[in-house]
N, C-alpha and C positions, 0 to 999 in steps of 0.2 A: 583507446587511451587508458581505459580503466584495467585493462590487464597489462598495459606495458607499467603500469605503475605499480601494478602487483607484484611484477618478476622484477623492477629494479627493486622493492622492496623485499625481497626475497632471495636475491643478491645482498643487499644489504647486509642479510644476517649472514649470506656466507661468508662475507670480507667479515663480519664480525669473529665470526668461529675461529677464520684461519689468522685472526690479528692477538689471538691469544697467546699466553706462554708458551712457547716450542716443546718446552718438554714440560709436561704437568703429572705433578706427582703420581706416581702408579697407587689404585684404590685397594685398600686391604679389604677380603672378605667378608661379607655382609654392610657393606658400607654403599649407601646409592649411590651412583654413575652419575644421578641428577645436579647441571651445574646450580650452584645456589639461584634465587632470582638475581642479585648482583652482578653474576658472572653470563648472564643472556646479555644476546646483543636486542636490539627494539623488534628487529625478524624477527628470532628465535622465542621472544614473550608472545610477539603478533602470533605466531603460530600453534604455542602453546596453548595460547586462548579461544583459539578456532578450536584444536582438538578438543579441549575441555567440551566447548558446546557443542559438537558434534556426538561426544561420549553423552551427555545429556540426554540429548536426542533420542540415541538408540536407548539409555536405559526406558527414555519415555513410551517409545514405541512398544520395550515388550523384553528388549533386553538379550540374550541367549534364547529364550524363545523366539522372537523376531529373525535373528540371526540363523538359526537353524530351522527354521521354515522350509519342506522340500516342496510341497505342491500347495495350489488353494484353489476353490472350486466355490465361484462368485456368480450372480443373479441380478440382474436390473433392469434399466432402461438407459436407452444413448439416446442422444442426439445431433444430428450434424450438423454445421452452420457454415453460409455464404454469404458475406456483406450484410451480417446480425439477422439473416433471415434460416429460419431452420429449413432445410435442404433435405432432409429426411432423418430415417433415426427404426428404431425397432425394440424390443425384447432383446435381451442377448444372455445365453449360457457362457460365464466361461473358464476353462481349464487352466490353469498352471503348474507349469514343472519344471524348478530350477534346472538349470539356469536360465533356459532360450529357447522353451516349447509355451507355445501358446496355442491354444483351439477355442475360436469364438463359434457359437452357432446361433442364427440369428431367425428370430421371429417365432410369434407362438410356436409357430408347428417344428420349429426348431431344422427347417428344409435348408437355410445355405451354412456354410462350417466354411472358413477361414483359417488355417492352420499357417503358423509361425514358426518354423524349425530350424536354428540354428541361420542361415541370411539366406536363407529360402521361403517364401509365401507361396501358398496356395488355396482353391479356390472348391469346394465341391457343391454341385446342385443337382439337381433332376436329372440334366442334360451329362453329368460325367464331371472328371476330375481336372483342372486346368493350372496348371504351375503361372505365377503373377508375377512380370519381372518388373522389380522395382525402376529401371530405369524406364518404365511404357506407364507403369501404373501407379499414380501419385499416391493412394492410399497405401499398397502396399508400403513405397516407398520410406513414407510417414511412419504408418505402426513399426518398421523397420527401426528407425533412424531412433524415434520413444525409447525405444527396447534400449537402445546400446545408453541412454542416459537415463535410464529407470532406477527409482531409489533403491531399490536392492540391490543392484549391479556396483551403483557408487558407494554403498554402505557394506556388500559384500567381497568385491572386488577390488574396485577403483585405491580404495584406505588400503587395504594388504600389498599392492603394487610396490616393487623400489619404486623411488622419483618421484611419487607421486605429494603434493603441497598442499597446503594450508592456508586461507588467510581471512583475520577475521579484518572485516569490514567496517565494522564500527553499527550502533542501533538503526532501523529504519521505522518507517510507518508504512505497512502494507495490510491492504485488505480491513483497515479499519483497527488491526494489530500492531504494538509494540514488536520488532521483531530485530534478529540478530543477524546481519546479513555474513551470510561462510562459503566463498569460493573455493573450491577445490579443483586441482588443476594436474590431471596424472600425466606421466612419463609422456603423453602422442600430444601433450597439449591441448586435450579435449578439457572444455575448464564447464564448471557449472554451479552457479551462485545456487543458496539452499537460506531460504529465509525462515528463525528460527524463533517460535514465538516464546516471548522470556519468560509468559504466564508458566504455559503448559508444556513449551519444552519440546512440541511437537512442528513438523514444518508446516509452514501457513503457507508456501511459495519457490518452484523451484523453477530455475531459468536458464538457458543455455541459446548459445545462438551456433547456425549452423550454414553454410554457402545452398544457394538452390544451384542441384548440379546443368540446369541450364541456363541458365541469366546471371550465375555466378554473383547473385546479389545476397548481401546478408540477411536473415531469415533468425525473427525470436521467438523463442518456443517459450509460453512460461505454462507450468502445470500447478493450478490453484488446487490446495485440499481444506477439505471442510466437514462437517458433522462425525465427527470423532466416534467411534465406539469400540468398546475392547470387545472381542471376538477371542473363545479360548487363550485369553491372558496377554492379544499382540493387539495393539491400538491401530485400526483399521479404518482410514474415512471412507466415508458414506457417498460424499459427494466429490467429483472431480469436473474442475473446469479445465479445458487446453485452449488458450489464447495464441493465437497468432500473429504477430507480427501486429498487436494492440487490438485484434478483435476476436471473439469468441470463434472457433472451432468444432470444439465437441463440447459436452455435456453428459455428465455421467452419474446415475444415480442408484447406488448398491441397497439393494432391499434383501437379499441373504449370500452369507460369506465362511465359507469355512476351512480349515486346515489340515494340511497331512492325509488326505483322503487315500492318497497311493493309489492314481487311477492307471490303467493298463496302459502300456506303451504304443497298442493298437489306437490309442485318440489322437495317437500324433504321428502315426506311420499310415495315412490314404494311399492308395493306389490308384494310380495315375492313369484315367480311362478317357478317351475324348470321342463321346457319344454326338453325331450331329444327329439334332433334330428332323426326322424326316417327313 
C-alpha cells in the first residue's frame, strides 16, 4: 500500500508538469531551467526534498571521495543468527571491487574464501573449488540479493539510471533516531526506503523487501548502520545489523578498513577444482 501511494504521488507531479503552460517561454543563456518553488507541483517539491537529503547524505558520507571509491579491504567479526540464537559466525577478511567482486575469507587461518563475482558465488576449501548456485544455496542466495541493494549500488548507480524516483517520506523515529525516511524506486521497480538521520546526515536504516523465490512470500531485509568512523576521509560504520523479516540475521563488526588498495584481479578469478576427499 505504501508504495502504491508513492507512484500515485508521483503521478501526481506528472499530471502536474504536463498541466502547465503548452508553450513556456524559451530560457535565455545563463538563466536556470529551475522552475521557481511556485511553479512545482506537491510531486515535483516531494522529490526535490528527497534529492536534497540524499545529496546530504553523500556529502556526509565522504562526498566525491565516497563516490569514487574503487576497492576496500575490511576486517572483523560476523555473526549468524536463527530465531535470535547465534547459529555461528567467524573472523572474516574481506575484499572489494566495484562494482560486484566480493572475496570473504573466513576464520583465523583464513582456510574457506567465498568469492562473489558478478551473479556468480563460489566456494573454496581444503577439499577444491565449488561454484554455489543460488537457487540450492540460501546463503549464497542472500549475499547475492544484499549486493544488487547495497548502498553504493543505489548511490552509484541506482540515482544515475533514466526512471529512476524519489520520495521523501516525511520524519520517522528509528533506532532510537530522528530520522528522514527516502524511498527510491529505479526504472525495474526495485524500491528501497534509506532512513536519514537529521543530526548527522548519515543513514541510521535501509529497507527493501523482496518475494522468497519458493514460497513466493514477502521477505524484509532492513540493514542497521551504527558506530560511524571516518576511514581516509569516507564515513565508514563499524557496526552492521541485517534483520529479517523482524529478527536479527547477521551481526557485523569492523575493527580495520581501508581504501583503494588496488588488489590483483587473481582474488577474484579461483579456479575451479573439485577435489573429493579420499
Amino acid at each position: 500500500m505504501r508504495l502504491l501511494a508513492i507512484l500515485c504521488l508521483y503521478l501526481a507531479g506528472l499530471s502536474g508538469q504536463q498541466s502547465s503552460a503548452p508553450h513556456p517561454p524559451t530560457p535565455t543563456a545563463g538563466v536556470s531551467r529551475t522552475p521557481a518553488p511556485a511553479q512545482l507541483s506537491e510531486g515535483q517539491r516531494n522529490q526535490q526534498k528527497a534529492r536534497a537529503v540524499i545529496d546530504q547524505m553523500i556529502a556526509a558520507l565522504g562526498g566525491q571521495a565516497y563516490l569514487n571509491v574503487q576497492d576496500a579491504y575490511s576486517e572483523g567479526r560476523y555473526g549468524r543468527f536463527h530465531n535470535e540464537t547465534m547459529a555461528g559466525g567467524a573472523k572474516y577478511f574481506r575484499y572489494w571491487k566495484w562494482p560486484d567482486s566480493e572475496r570473504w575469507e573466513l576464520t583465523d587461518q583464513r582456510d574457506i574464501v567465498q568469492l562473489y563475482v558478478d551473479d556468480k558465488a563460489m566456494e573454496v576449501t581444503f577439499r577444491g573449488s565449488r561454484q554455489l548456485f543460488p537457487e540450492k544455496d540460501e546463503g549464497a542466495r542472500l549475499m547475492l540479493q544484499r549486493r544488487h541493494y547495497a548502498l553504493e549500488i543505489i548511490l552509484r548507480t541506482w540515482l544515475n539510471e533514466p526512471g529512476t524516483a524519489l520520495f521523501d517520506e516525511g520524519s520517522a523515529l528509528t533506532e532510537n533516531r530522528m530520522a528522514e525516511s527516502i524511498t527510491i524506486i529505479n526504472s525495474k521497480n526495485d524500491a528501497v526506503t534509506i532512513l536519514v538521520s537529521v543530526d548527522t546526515h548519515l543513514p541510521v536504516k535501509k529497507t527493501f523487501f523482496t518475494r522468497d523465490p519458493q514460497s513466493h512470500e514477502r521477505d524484509e531485509e532492513d540493514e542497521i548502520f551504527d558506530n560511524w568512523k571516518k576511514e581516509q576521509g569516507i564515513n565508514t560504520p563499524h557496526s552492521i545489523v541485517i534483520m529479517r523479516n523482524g529478527q536479527m540475521a547477521r551481526q557485523q563488526f569492523i575493527s580495520n578498513v581501508t581504501y583503494n588498495n588496488h588488489p590483483p584481479d587473481s582474488y577474484f578469478t579461483p579456479i575451479l577444482i573439485n577435489h573429493e576427499k579420499k
